[in-house]
Every structure is written in structure tokens, then in C-alpha cells.
C-alpha positions in Angstrom: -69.8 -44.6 -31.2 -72.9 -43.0 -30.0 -74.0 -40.1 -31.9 -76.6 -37.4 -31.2 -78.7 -34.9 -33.1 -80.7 -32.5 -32.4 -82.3 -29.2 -34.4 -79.3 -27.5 -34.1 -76.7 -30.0 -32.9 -74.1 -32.7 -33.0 -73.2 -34.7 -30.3 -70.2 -37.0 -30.2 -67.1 -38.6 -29.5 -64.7 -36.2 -31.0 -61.9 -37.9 -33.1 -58.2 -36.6 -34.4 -60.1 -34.6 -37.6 -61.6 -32.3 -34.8 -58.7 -30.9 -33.7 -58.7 -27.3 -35.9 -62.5 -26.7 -34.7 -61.4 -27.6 -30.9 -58.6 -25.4 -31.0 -60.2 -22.5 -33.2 -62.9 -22.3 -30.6 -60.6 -22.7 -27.6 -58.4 -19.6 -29.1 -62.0 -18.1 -29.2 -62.9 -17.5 -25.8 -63.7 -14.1 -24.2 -62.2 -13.8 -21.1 -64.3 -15.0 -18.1 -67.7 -14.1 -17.6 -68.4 -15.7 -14.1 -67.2 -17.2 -11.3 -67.4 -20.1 -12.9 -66.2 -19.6 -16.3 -62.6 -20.0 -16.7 -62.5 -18.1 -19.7 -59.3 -17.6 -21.9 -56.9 -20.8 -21.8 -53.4 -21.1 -23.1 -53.4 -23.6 -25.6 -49.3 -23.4 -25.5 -49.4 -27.4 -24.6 -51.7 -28.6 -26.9 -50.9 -29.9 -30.0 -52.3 -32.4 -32.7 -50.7 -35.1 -30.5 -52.3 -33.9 -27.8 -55.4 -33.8 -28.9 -55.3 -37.5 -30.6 -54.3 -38.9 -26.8 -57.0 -36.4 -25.1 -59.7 -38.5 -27.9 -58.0 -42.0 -26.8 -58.4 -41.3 -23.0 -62.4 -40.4 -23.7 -62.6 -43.6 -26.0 -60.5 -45.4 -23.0 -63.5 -43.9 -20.5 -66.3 -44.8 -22.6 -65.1 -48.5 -23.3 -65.2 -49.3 -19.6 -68.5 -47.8 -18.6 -66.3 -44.4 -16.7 -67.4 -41.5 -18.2 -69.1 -40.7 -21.9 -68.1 -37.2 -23.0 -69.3 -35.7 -25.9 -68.2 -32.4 -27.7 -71.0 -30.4 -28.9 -70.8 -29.4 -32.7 -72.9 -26.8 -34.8 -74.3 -28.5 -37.8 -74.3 -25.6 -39.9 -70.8 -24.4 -38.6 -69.6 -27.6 -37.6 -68.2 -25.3 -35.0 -66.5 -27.1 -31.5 -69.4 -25.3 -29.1 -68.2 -27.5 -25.9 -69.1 -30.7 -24.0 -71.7 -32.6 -22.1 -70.4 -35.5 -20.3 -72.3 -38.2 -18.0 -70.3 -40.6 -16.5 -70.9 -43.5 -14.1 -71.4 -43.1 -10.4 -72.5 -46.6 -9.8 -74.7 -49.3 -12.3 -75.8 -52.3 -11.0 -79.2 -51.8 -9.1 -78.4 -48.4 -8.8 -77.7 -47.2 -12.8 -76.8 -43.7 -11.4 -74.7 -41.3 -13.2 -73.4 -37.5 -12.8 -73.5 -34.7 -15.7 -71.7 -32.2 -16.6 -71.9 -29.8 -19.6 -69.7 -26.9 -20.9 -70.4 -24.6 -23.8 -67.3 -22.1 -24.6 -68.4 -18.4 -23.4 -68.2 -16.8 -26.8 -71.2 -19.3 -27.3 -73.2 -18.8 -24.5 -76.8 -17.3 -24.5 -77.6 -18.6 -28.0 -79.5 -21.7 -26.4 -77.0 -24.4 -27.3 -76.3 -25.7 -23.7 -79.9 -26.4 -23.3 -80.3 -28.1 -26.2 -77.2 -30.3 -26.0 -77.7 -31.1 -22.0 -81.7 -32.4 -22.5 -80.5 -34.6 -25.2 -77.8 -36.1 -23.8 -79.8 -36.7 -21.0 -82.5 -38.7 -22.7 -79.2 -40.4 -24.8 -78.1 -41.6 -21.2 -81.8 -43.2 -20.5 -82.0 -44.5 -23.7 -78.7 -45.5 -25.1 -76.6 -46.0 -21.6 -79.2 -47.6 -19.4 -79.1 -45.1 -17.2 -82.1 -44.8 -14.5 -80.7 -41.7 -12.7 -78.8 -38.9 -13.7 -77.6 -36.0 -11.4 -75.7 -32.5 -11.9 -73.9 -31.1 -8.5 -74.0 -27.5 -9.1 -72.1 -24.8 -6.4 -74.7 -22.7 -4.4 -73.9 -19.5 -6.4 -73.7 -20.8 -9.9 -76.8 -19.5 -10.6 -75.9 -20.3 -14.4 -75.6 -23.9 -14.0 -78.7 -24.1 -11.9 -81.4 -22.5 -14.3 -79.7 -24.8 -16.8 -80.5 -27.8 -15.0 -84.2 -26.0 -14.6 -84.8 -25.1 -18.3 -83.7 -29.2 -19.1 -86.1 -30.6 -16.6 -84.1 -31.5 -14.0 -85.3 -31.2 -10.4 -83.8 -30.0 -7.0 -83.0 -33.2 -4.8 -81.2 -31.6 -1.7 -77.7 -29.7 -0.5 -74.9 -32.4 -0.3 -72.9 -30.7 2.2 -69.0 -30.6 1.5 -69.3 -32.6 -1.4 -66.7 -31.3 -3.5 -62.9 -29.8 -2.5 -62.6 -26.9 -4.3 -60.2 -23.7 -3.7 -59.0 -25.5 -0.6 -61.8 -26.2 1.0 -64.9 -28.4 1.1 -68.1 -26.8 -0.6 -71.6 -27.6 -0.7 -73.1 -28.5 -3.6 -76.9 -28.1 -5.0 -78.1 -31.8 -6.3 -80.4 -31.6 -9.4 -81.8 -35.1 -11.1 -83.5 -36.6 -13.1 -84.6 -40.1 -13.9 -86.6 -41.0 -17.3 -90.2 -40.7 -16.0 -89.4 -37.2 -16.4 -89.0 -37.0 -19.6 -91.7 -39.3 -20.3 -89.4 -42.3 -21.3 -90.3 -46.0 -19.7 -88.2 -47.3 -16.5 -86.1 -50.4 -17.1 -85.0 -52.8 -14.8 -81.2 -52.7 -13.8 -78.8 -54.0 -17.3 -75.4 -54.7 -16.2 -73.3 -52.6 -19.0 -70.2 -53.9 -20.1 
């Protein structure tokens, strides 16, 4: 189980013993504070059984290569702040992955989605063998883009309807980044199994 730290962070699989932080935090939220925040969730579905199959499906994921999601914890709280997850486009001569990241709302401006993003981005170099990473951001999600700015991530292009969303296909803002970057060595392609 890959684990990451930074100043102010934890960043891992979560497990069963989470559960009261994850749902504490979840009952936390503020209502919605953008477009793209989907604030306040009814938890009315999920229980401690719930939560031990939502860890087994993200184990499942990781195991074969899909997706790595980690939940973001404080390590003086030991708080449930949200998730960054990378999971795998293609590997082979490729080793290309997307990212996605999350931080509840009551949470937000406090610097922990930056944090938690750039490191889990130099995890997926690193520890994944990743060689490109990607984030497709909406147009508008202004939010989401100076994230992807402030972690070092740079603008690619505009994949045009890219995602379906709301019943129709939107275009999408690509941001990457590949370990030059961040001043990490390039490998050659390492099938990961």
C-alpha cells in the first residue's frame, strides 16, 4: 500500500478504520460553493458496510493497474480532507495516466489540494512509473485550472467534446505534466503488473 507524506498530509489507501473520519467530514460539507462543487450529500446509503466494499473496489482498482485513489488525511487532525486519484489511461510505451483530486468544501482555501495533488503527482512518476499525467478540467472551472497551475502542470490543448456531461458533450481544458517537470529523471516504458 503506497503511502504519502507531506508537511501537512497523509496520503493513502483508506481502509475500514477510516470510516467515522470519511463520514464526519462528508456530514461536514457546506452546501455548494461552485458550479462544480456538489456540496452537501446524503449519506442515507452509506454505512460501515458500505464503506468496507467502497475500500475493496479501490484495492480491486489499484491491484490491476485501473485507478490509484487516495484519501487525503490531516496529520494533526487525522481529519478525511478528500481524494486525489490517478488512474491508468494507457501503459505500455505510452505510461499515460489522468488525475483527479477533490478536497471537501469546508476545507477549501487552506492550501491542502495543492499540496496533496503535486505530491501525488511526483508519487505517480516515482512509485507508478508513470511518464505522463493529465487533468481534463471544464472551460469554466476556473478552480480546477489554477490548481493544475499552482502544482506545475501545463496547458496542452482544448479536447473538444471530450466528456458527456448534463446531456451533452463538453470540451475540456487538458493540463500535463510529465516528470522533467518536476525535475525527476525519465524512464523507459516498465510494463506494471
Amino acid at each position: 500500500m503506497l503511502k504519502i507524506e507531506t508537511e501537512r498530509l497523509i496520503l493513502r489507501p483508506q481502509i475500514v478504520d477510516d470510516y467515522q473520519s470519511w463520514y464526519a467530514s462528508h456530514a461536514e460539507r457546506l452546501p455548494a460553493q461552485s458550479p462544480y462543487d456538489e456540496g452537501q450529500i446524503s449519506l442515507d446509503n452509506c454505512d460501515a458496510d458500505w464503506f468496507a466494499e467502497l475500500c475493496q473496489r479501490h484495492q480491486q482498482q489499484a491491484a490491476i493497474d485501473y485507478a490509484y485513489i487516495f484519501a487525503i488525511f490531516s496529520k494533526q487532525t487525522d481529519r478525511h480532507l478528500g481524494y486525489v486519484d490517478i488512474s491508468t489511461i494507457q501503459r505500455e510505451e505510452k505510461q499515460w495516466a489522468n488525475l483527479g483530486y477533490s478536497i471537501h468544501n469546508q476545507y477549501w482555501r487552506q492550501g491542502f489540494g495543492k499540496e496533496a495533488t503535486k505530491a501525488a503527482v511526483i508519487a505517480g512518476f516515482e512509485y507508478l512509473g508513470y511518464h505522463r499525467i493529465e487533468a481534463a478540467i471544464n472551460l469554466d472551472n476556473h478552480q480546477s485550472i489554477a490548481l493544475a497551475q499552482s502544482v506545475g502542470l501545463q496547458q496542452e490543448c482544448v479536447r473538444r467534446g471530450f466528456y458527456y456531461e448534463n446531456d451533452r458533450w463538453v470540451d475540456h481544458l487538458i493540463y500535463v505534466a510529465l516528470p522533467s517537470d518536476f525535475g525527476l529523471n525519465e524512464r523507459s516504458p516498465a510494463i506494471v503488473s
